[in-house]
C-alpha positions in Angstrom: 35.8 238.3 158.8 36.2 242.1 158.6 34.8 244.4 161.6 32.8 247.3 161.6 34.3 250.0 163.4 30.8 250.1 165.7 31.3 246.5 166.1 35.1 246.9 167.2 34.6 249.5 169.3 31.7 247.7 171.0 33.8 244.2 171.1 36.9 246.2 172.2 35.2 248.3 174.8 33.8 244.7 176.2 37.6 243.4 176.4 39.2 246.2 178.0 36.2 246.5 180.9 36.7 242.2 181.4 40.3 242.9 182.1 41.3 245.7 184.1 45.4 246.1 184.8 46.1 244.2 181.9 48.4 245.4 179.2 46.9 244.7 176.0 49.0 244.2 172.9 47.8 245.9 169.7 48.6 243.1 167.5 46.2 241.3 169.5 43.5 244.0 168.2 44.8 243.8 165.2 44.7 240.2 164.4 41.5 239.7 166.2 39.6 242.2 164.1 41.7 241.9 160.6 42.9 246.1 161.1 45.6 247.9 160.9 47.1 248.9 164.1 46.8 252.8 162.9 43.1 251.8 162.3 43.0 250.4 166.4 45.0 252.8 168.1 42.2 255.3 166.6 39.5 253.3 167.7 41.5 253.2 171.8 41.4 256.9 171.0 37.3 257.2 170.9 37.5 254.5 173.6 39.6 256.4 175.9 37.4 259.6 175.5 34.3 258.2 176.4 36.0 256.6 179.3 37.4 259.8 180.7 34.4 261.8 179.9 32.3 259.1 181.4 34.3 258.5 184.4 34.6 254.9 183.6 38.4 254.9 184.2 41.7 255.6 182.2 43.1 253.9 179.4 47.0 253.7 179.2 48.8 253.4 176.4 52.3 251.9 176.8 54.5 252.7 173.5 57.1 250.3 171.9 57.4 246.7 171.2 56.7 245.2 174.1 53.8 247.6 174.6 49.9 248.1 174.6 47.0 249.8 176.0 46.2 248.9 180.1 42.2 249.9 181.3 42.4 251.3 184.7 39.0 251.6 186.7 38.5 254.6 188.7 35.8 256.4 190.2 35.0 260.5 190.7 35.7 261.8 193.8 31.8 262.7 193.4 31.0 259.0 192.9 33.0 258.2 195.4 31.5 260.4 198.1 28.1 259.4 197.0 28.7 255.4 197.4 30.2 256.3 200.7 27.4 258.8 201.8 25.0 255.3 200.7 26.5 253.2 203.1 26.5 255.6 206.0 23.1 256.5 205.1 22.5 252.1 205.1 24.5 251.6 208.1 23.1 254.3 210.4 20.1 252.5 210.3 18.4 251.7 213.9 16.9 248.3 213.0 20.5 247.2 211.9 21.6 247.2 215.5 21.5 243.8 216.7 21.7 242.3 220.0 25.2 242.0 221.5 25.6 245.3 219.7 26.0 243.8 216.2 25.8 245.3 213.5 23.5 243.2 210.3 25.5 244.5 206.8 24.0 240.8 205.3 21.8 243.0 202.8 24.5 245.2 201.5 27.7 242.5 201.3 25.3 240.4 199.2 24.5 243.3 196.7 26.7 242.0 194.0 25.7 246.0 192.5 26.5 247.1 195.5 29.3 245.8 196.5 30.8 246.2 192.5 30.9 250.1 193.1 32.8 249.7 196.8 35.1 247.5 195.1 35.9 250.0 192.1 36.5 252.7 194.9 38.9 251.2 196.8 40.4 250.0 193.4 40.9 253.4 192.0 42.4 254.4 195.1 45.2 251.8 195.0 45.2 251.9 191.1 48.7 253.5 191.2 50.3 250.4 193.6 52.1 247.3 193.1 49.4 245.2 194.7 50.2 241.5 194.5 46.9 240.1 196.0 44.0 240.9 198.7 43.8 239.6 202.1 41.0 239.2 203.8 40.1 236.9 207.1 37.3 234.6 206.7 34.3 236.7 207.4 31.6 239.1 205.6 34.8 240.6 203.8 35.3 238.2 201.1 32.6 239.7 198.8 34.1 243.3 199.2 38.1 241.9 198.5 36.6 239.5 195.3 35.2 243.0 194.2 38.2 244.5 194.8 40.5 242.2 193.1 38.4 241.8 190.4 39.1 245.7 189.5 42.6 245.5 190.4 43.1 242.1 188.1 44.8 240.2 191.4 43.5 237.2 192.9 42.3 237.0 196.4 43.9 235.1 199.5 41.1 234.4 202.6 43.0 234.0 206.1 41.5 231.2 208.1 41.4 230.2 211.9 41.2 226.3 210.2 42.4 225.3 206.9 39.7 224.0 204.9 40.6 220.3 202.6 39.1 221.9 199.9 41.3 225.0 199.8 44.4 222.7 198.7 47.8 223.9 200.0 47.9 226.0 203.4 50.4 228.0 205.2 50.2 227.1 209.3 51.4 230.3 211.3 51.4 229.3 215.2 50.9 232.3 217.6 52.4 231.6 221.3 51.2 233.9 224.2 53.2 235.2 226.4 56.1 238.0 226.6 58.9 237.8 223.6 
């Protein structure tokens, strides 16, 4: 079946957003849409425009054989400041104080939309780092480090008081008290 150019740039623009910090071949392009690599690396070109221009993030192109094209997420300073002047605005809240001085963030961890746009800020500011996974401990920030590591392409590791059966193979790290 032969593309459209609409159509690729529509079904390419889908692929490189579904997998951030993943180098891309162009043969895969290529093949997938029956085009000459000339015909794809002009398409990436329009791609990459509207991306910067939008503020949807970069695309990288990596030259030579073993190379590709690489979509990295990033957010505007100006975005940036304006999901972090949300959640203070959220968080400053009075009835969010609970008792025993608590704070209730419930609402906001479990706003996938939310929680997608934290995720892509923290993202962009680590998009230049070898990061192998993210940690988190077993509490309310699981949603914010699958967000994260869904931007950044890594998969997740939760820390945990108790290993859970489910959770397969577990590392047991023993903390003694006393003076060392």
């Amino acid at each position: 079946m032969k593309w459209k150019r609409s159509e690729r740039l529509v079904d390419m623009t889908h692929y490189l957003l579904e997998h951030p910090h993943q180098l891309i071949p162009l043969t895969y392009f290529s093949e997938l849409y029956s085009s000459a690599k000339s015909s794809i690396s002009e398409d990436l070109a329009i791609v990459k425009e509207t991306f910067e221009e939008r503020g949807i993030g970069e695309l990288i192109t990596v030259p030579g054989a073993s190379g590709g094209v690489k979509y990295i997420p990033t957010v505007s300073d100006g975005e940036a400041r304006e999901i972090i002047q949300l959640l203070i605005s959220e968080l400053s809240k009075s009835d969010r104080l609970l008792p025993g001085g608590y704070l209730f963030m419930t609402d906001l961890l479990g706003n996938p939309e939310l929680m997608n746009r934290v995720g892509k800020v923290f993202a962009s500011i680590f998009k230049d780092q070898n990061i192998d996974a993210i940690m988190t401990v077993a509490t309310k920030g699981i949603s914010i480090a699958h967000s994260i590591a869904r931007h950044l392409n890594v998969p997740v590791v939760v820390v945990r008081r108790d290993s859970k059966v489910t959770e397969g193979s577990t590392v047991s790290i023993n903390f003694v008290s006393g003076s060392s």
